[in-house]
N, CA and C atoms as a LAMMPS dump frame, in Angstrom:
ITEM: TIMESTEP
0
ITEM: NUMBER OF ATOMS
558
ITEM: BOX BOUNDS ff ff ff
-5.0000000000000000e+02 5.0000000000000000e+02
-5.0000000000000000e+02 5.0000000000000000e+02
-5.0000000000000000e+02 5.0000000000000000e+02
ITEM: ATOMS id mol type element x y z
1 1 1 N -84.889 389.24 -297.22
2 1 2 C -85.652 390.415 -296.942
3 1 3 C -84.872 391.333 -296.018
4 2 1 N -85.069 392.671 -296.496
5 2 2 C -84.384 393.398 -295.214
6 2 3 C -85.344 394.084 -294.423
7 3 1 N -85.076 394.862 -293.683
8 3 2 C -86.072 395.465 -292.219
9 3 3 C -85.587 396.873 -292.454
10 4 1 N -86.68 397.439 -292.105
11 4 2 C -86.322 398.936 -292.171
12 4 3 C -86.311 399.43 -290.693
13 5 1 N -85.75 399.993 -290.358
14 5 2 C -85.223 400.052 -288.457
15 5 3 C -85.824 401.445 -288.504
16 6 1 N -86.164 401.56 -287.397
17 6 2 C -86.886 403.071 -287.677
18 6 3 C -86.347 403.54 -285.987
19 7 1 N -85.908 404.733 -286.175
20 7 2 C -85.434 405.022 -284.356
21 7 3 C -86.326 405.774 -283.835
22 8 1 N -86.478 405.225 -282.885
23 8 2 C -86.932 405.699 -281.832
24 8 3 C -87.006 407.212 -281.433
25 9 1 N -87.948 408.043 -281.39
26 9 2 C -87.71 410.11 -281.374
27 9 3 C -86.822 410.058 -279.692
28 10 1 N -85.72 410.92 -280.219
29 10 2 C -84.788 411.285 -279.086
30 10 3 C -85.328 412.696 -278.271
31 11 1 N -84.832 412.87 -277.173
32 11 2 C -85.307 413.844 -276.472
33 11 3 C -85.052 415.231 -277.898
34 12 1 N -83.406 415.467 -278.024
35 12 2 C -83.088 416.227 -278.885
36 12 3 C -83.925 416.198 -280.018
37 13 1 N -84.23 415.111 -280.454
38 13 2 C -85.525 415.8 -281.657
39 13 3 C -86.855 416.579 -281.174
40 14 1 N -86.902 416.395 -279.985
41 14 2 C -88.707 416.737 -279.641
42 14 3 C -87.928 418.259 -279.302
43 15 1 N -86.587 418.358 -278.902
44 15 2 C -86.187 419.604 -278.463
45 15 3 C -85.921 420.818 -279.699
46 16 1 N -85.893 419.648 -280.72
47 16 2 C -84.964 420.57 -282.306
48 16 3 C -86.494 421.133 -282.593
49 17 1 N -87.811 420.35 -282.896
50 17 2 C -89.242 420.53 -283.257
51 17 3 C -89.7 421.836 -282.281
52 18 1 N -89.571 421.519 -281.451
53 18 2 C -90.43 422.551 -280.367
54 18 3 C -89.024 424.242 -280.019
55 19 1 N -87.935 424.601 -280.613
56 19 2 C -87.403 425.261 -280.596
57 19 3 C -87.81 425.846 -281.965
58 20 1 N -87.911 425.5 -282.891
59 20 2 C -88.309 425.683 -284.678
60 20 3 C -89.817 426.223 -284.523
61 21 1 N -90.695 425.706 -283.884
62 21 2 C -92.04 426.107 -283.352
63 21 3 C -92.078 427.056 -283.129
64 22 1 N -91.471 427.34 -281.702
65 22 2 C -91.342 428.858 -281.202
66 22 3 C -90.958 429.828 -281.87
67 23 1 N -89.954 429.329 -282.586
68 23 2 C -89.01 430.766 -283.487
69 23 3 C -89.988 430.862 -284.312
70 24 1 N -90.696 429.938 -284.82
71 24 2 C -91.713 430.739 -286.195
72 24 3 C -92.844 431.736 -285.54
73 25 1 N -93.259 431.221 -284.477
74 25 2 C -94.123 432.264 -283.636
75 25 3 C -93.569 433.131 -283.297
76 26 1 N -92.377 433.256 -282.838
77 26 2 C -91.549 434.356 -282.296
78 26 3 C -91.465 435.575 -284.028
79 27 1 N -91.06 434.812 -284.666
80 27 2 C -90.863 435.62 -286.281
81 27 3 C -92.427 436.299 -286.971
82 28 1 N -93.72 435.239 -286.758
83 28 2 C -94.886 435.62 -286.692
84 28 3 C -94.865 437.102 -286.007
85 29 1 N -94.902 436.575 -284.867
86 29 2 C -95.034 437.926 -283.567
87 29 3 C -94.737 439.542 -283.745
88 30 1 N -93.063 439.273 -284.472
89 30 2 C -92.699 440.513 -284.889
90 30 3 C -92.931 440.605 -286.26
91 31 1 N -93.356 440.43 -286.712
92 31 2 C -93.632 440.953 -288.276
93 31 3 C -95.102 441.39 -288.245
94 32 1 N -96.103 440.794 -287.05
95 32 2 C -97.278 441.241 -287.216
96 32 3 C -97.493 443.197 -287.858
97 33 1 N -96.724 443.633 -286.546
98 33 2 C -97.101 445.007 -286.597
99 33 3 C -96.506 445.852 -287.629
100 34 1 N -95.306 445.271 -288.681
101 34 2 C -94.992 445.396 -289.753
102 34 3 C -96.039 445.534 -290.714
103 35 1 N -96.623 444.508 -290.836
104 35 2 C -97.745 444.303 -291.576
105 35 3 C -99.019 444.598 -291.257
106 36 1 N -99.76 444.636 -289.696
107 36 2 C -100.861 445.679 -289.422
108 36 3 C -100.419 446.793 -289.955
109 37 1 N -98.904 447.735 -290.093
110 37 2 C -99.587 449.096 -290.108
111 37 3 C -99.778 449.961 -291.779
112 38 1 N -99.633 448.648 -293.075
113 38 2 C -99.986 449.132 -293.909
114 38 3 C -101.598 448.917 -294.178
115 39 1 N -102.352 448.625 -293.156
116 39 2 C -103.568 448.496 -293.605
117 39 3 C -104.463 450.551 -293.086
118 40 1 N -105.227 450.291 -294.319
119 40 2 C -105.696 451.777 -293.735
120 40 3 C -106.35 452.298 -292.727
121 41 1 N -105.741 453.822 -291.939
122 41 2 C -106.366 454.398 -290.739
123 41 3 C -107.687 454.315 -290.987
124 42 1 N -108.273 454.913 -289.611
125 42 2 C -109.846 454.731 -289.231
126 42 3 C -110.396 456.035 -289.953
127 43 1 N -109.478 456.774 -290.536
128 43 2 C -109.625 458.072 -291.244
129 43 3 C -110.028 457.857 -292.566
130 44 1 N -109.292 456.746 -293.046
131 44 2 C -109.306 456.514 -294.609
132 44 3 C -111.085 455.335 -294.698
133 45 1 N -110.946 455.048 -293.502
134 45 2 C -112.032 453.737 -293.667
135 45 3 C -113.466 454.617 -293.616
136 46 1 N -113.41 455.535 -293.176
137 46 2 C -114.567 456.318 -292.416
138 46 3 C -115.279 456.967 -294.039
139 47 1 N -114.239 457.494 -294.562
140 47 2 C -114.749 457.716 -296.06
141 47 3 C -114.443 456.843 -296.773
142 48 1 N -115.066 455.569 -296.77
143 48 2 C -115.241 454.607 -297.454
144 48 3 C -115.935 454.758 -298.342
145 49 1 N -117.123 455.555 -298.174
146 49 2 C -118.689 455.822 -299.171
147 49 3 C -119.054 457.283 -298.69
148 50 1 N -119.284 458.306 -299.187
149 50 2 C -119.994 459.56 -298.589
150 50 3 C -121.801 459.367 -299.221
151 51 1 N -122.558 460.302 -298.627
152 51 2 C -123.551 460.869 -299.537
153 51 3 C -123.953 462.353 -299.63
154 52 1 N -124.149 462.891 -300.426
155 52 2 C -123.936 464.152 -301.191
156 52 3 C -125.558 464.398 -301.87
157 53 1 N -125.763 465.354 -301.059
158 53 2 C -127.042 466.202 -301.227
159 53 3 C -127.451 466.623 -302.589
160 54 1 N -128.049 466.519 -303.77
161 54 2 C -127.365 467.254 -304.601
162 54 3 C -128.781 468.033 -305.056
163 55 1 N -130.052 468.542 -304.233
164 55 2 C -131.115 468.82 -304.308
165 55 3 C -130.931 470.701 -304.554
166 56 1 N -129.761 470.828 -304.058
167 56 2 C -129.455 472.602 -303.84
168 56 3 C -128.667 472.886 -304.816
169 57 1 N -128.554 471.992 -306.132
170 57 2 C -127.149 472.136 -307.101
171 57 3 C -128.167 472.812 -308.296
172 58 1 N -128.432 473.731 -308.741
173 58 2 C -129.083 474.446 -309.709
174 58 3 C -128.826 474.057 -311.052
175 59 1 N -129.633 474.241 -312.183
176 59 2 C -129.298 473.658 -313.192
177 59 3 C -127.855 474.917 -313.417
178 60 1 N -126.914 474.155 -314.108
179 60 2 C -125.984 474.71 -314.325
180 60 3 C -124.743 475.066 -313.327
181 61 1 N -125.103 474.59 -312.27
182 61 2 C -123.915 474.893 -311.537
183 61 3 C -123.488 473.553 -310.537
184 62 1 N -122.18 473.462 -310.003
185 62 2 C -121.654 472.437 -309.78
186 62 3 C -120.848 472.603 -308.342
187 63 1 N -120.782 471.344 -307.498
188 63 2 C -120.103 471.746 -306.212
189 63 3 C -119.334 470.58 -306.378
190 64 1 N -118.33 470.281 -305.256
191 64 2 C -117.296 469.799 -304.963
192 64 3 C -116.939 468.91 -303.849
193 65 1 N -117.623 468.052 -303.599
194 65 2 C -117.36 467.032 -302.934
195 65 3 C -116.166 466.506 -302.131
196 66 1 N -115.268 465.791 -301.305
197 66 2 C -114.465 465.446 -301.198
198 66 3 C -114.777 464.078 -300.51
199 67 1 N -113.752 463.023 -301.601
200 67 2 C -114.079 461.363 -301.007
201 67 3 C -112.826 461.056 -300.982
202 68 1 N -112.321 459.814 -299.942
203 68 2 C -111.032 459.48 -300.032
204 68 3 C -109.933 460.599 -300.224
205 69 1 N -110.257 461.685 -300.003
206 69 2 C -108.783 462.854 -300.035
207 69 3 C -108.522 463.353 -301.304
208 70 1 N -109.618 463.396 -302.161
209 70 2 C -110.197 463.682 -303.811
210 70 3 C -110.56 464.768 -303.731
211 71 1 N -110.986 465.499 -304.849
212 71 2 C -112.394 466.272 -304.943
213 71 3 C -113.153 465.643 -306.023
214 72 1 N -114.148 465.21 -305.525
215 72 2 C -115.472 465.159 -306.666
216 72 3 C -116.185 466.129 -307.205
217 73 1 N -116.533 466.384 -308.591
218 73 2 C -116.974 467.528 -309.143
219 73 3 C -118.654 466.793 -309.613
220 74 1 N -119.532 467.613 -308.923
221 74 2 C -120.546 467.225 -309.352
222 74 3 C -121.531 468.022 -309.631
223 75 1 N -121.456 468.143 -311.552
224 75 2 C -122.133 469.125 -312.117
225 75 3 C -123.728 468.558 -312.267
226 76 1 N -124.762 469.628 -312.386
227 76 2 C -125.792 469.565 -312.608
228 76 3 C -126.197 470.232 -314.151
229 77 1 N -125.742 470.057 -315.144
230 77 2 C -125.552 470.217 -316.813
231 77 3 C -126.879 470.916 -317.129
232 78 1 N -126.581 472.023 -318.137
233 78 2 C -128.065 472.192 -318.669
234 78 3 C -128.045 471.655 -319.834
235 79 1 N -129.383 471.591 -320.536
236 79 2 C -129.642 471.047 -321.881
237 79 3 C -128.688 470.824 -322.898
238 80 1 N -128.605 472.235 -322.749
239 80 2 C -127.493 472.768 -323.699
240 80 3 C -125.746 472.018 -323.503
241 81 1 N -125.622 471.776 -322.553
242 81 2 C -124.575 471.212 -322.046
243 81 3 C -124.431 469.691 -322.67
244 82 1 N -125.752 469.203 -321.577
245 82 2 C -125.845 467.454 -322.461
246 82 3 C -125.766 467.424 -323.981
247 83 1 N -126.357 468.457 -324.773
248 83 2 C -126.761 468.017 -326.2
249 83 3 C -125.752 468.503 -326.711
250 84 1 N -124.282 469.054 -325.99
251 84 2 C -123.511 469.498 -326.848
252 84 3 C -122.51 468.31 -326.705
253 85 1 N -122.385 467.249 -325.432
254 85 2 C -121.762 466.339 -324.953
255 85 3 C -122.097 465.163 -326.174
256 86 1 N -123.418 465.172 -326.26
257 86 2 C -123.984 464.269 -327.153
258 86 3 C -123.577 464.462 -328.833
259 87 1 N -123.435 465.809 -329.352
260 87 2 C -123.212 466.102 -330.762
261 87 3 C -121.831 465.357 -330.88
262 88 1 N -120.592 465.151 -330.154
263 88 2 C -119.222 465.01 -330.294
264 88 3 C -119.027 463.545 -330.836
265 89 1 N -118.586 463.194 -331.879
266 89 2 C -118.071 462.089 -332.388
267 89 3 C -117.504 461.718 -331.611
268 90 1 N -117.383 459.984 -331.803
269 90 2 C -116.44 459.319 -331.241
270 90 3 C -114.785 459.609 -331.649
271 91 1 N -115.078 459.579 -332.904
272 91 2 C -113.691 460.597 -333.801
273 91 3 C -112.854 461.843 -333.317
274 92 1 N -113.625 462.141 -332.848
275 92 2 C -112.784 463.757 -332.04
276 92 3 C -112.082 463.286 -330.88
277 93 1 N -112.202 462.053 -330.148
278 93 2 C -112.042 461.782 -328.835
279 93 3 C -110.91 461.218 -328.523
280 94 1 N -109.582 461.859 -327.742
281 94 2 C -108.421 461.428 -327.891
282 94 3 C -108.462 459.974 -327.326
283 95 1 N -109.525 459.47 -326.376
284 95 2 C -109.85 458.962 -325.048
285 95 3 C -110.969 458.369 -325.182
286 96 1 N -111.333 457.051 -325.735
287 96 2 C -112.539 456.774 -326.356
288 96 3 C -113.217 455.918 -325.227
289 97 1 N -112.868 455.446 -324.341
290 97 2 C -112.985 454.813 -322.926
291 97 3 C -114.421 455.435 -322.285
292 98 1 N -115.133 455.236 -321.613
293 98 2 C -116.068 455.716 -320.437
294 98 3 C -115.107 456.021 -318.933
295 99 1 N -114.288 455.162 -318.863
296 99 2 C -113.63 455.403 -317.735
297 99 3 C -114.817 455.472 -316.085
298 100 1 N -115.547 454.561 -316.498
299 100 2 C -116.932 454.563 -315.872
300 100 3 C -116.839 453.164 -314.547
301 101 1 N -116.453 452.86 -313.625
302 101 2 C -116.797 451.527 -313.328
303 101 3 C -117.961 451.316 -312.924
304 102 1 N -119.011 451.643 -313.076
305 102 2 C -120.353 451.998 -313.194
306 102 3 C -121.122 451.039 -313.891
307 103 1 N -120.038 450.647 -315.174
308 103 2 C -120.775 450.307 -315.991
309 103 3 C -119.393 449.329 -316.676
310 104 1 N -119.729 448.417 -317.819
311 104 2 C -118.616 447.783 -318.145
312 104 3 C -117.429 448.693 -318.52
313 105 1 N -116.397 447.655 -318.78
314 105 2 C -115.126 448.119 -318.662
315 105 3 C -114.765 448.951 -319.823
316 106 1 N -115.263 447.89 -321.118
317 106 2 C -115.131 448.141 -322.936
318 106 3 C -116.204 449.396 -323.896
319 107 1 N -116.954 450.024 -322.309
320 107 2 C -118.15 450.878 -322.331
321 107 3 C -117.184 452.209 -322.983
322 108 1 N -117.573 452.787 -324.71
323 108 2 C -117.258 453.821 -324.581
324 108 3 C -117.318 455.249 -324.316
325 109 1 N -116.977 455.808 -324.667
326 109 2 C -116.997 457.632 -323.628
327 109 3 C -118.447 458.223 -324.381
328 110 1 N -119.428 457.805 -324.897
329 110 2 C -120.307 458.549 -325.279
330 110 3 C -120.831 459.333 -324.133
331 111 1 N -122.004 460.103 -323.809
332 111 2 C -122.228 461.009 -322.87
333 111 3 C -123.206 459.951 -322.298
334 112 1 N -123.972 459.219 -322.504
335 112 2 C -124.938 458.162 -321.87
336 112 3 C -124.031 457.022 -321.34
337 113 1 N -123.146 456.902 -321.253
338 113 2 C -122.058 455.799 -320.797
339 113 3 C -120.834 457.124 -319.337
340 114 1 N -121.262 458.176 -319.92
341 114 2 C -120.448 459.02 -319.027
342 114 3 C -121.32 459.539 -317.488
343 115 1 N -122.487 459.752 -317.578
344 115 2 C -123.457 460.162 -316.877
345 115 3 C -124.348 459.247 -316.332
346 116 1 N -125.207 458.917 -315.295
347 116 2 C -125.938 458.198 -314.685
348 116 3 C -127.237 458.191 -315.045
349 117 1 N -127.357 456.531 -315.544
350 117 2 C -128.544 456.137 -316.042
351 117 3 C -129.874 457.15 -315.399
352 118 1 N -130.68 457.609 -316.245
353 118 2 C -131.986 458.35 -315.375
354 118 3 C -131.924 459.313 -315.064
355 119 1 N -130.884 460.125 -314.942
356 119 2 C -130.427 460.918 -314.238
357 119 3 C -129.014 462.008 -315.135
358 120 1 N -129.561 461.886 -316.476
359 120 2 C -128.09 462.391 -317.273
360 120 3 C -127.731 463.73 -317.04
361 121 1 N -128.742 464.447 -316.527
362 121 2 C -128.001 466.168 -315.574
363 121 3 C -126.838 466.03 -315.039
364 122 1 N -126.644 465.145 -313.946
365 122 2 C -126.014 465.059 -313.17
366 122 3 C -124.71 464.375 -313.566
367 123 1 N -123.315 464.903 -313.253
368 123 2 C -122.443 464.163 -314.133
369 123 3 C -121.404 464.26 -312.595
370 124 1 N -120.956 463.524 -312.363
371 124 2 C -120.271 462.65 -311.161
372 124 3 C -118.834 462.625 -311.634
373 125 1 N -117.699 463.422 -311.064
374 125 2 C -116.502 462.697 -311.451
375 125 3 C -115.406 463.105 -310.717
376 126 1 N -114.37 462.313 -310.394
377 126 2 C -113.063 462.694 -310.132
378 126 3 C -112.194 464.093 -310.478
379 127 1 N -112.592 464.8 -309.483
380 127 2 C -111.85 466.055 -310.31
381 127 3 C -110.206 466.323 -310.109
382 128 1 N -109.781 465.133 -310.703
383 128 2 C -107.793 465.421 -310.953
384 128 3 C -107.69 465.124 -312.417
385 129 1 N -107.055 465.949 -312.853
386 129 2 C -106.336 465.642 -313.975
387 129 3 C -105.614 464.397 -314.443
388 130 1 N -105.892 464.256 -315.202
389 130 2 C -105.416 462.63 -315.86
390 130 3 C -103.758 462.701 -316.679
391 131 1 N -103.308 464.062 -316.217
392 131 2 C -101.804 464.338 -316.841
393 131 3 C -100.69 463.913 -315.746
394 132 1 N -101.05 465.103 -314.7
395 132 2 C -100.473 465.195 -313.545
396 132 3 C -100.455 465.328 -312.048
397 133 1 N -102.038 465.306 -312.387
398 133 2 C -102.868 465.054 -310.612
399 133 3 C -103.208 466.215 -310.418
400 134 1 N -102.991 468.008 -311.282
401 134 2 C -103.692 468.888 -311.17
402 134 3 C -105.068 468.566 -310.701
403 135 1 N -105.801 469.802 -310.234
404 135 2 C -107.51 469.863 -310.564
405 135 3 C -108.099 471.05 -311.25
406 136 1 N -108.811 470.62 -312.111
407 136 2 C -109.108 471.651 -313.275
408 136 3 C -110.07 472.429 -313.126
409 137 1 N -110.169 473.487 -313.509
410 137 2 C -110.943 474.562 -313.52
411 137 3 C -112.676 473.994 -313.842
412 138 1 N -113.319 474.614 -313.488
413 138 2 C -115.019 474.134 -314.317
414 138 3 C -115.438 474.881 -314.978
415 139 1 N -116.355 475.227 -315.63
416 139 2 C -116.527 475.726 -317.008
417 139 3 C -115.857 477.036 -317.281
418 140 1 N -114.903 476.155 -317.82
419 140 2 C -113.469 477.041 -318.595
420 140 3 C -112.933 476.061 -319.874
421 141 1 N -112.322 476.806 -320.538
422 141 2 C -111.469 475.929 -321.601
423 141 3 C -112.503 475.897 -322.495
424 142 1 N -111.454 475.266 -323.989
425 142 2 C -111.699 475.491 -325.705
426 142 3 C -113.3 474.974 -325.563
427 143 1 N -113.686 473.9 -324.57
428 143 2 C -114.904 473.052 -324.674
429 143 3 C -116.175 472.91 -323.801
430 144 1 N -115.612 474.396 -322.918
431 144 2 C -116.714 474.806 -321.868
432 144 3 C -117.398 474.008 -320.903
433 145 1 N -116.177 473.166 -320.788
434 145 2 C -115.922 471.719 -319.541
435 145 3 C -115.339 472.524 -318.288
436 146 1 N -114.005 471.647 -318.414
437 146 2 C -112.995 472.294 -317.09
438 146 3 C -111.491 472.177 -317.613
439 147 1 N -111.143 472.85 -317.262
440 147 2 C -109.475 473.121 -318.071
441 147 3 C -108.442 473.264 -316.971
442 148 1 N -107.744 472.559 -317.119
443 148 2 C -106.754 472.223 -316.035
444 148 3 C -105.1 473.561 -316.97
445 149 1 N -105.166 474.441 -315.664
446 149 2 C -104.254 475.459 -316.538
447 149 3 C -102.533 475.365 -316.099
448 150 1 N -102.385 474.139 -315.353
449 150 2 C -100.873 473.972 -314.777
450 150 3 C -100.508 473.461 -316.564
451 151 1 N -101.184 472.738 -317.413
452 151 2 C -100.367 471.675 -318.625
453 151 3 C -101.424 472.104 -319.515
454 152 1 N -102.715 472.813 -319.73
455 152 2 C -103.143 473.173 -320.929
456 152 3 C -104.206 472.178 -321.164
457 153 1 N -104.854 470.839 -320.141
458 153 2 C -105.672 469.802 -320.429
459 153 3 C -106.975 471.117 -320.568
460 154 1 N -107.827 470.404 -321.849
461 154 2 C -109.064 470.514 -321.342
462 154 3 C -109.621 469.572 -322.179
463 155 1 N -111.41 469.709 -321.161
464 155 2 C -112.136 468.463 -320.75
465 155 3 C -113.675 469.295 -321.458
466 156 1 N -114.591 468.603 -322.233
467 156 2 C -115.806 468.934 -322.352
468 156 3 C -116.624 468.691 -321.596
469 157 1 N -117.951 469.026 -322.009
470 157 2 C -118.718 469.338 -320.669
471 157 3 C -119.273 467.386 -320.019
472 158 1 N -118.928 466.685 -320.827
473 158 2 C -118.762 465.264 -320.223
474 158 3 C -118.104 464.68 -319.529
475 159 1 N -116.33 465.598 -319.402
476 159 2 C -115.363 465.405 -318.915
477 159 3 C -114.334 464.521 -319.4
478 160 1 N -114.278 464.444 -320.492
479 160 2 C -113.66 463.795 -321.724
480 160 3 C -112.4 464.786 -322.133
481 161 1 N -111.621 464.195 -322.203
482 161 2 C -110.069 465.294 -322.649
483 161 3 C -110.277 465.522 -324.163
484 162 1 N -110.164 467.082 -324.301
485 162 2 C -110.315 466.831 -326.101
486 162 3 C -109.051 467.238 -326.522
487 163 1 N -108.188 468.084 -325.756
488 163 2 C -107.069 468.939 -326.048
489 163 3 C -106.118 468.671 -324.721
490 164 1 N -104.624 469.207 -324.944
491 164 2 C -103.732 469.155 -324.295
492 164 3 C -102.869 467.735 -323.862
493 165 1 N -101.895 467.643 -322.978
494 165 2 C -101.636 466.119 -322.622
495 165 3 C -101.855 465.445 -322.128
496 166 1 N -103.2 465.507 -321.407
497 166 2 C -103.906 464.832 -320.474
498 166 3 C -104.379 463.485 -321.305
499 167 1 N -103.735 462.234 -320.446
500 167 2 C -103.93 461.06 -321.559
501 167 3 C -105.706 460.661 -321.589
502 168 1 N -105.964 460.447 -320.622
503 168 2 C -107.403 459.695 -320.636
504 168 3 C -108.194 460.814 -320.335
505 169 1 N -110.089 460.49 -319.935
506 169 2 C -110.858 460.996 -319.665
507 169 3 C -110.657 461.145 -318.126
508 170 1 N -111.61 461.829 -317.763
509 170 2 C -111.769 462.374 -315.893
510 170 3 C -112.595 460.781 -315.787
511 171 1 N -111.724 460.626 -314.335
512 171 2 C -112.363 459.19 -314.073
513 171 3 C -113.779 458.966 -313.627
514 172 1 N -114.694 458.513 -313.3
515 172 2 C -115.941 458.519 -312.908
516 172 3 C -116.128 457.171 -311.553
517 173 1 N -116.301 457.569 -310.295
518 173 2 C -116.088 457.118 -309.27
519 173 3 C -117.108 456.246 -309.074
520 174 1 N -117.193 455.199 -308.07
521 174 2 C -118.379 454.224 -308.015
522 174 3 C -119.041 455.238 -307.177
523 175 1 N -120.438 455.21 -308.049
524 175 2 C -121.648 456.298 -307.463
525 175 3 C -122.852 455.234 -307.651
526 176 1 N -123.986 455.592 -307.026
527 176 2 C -125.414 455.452 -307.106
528 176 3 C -126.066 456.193 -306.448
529 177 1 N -127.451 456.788 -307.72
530 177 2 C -128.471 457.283 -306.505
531 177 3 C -129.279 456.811 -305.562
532 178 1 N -129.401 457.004 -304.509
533 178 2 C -129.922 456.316 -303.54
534 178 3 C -131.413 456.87 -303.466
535 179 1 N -131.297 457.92 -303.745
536 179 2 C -132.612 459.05 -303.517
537 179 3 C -132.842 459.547 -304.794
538 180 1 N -133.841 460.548 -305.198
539 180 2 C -133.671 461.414 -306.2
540 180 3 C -133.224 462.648 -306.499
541 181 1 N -132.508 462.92 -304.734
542 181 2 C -131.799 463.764 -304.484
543 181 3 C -130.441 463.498 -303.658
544 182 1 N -129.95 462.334 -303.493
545 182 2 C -129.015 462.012 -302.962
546 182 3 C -127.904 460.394 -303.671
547 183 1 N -127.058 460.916 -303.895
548 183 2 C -125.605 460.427 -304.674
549 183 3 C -125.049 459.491 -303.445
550 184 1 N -125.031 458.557 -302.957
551 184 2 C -123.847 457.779 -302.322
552 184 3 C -122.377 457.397 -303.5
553 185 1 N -121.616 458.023 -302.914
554 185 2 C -120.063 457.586 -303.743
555 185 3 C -119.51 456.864 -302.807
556 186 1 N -118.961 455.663 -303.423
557 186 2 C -117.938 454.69 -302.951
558 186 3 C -118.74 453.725 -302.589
């Protein structure tokens, strides 16, 4: 049989352990503030969520919000508006998406998947261009949406791209009504 000898811990090992210790704390230490300072200012946190009045928005006309360093466009649609959102095939639609996180992901761009349950007047959205980060005009363009005139995008009155190079639809931001006159976004 043989014996397995096992030695005894030397000063120098407890010295090699507890020098390796420190340096990782020491390496911890300075990298902290490396890494605190990509987390976001008290500026960015503060508009985490806004809420937005939208009791003074007339049928037909639309104001402009700003969340996270955006503009939100938030139209109040007339009839005529929705039922023209509603006539548009899925076929015409370069952009067949909802672009909604509102609602599922595979949800497509019809105008009841674009607009808020209960509430389909009101149409909530990201107002940048989906080409080049422009922001587009409001009721302007071939589709009496908003037409972004730096690249030629325009958007129907759902906010759906029908024309130009704008790849997708106008995005639609996490919203809920809280009130029957008040929108919390984010």
């Amino acid at each position: 049989m043989s014996t397995i000898e096992t030695a005894e811990p030397t000063r120098r090992d407890f010295l090699f352990i507890a020098t390796g210790a420190v340096a990782a704390v020491g390496v911890a230490a300075a990298a902290w503030p490396f890494i605190d300072q990509m987390n976001p200012d008290a500026s960015a946190l503060a508009l985490a969520s806004i809420e937005v009045d939208v009791s003074a928005i007339a049928e037909g006309q639309s104001i402009t919000a700003k969340w996270r360093g955006k503009p939100i466009f938030i139209r109040n649609r007339t009839a005529a508006e929705i039922e023209e959102a509603k006539a548009v095939p899925m076929s015409d639609l370069k952009d067949t998406s909802a672009r909604n996180p509102n609602i599922g992901a595979d949800a497509d761009a019809s105008n009841e998947n674009r607009s808020a349950s209960g509430n389909e007047a009101f149409l909530v959205m990201i107002g940048v261009c989906t080409h080049l980060g422009c922001v587009p005009l409001g009721q302007s363009g071939d589709y009496h949406g908003w037409f972004c005139p730096c690249h030629g995008s325009h958007y129907d009155t759902a906010g759906r791209i029908r024309k130009g190079p704008a790849p997708e639809n106008l995005y639609i931001p996490p919203y809920q009504f809280v009130s029957d006159t008040t929108i919390k976004i984010g």
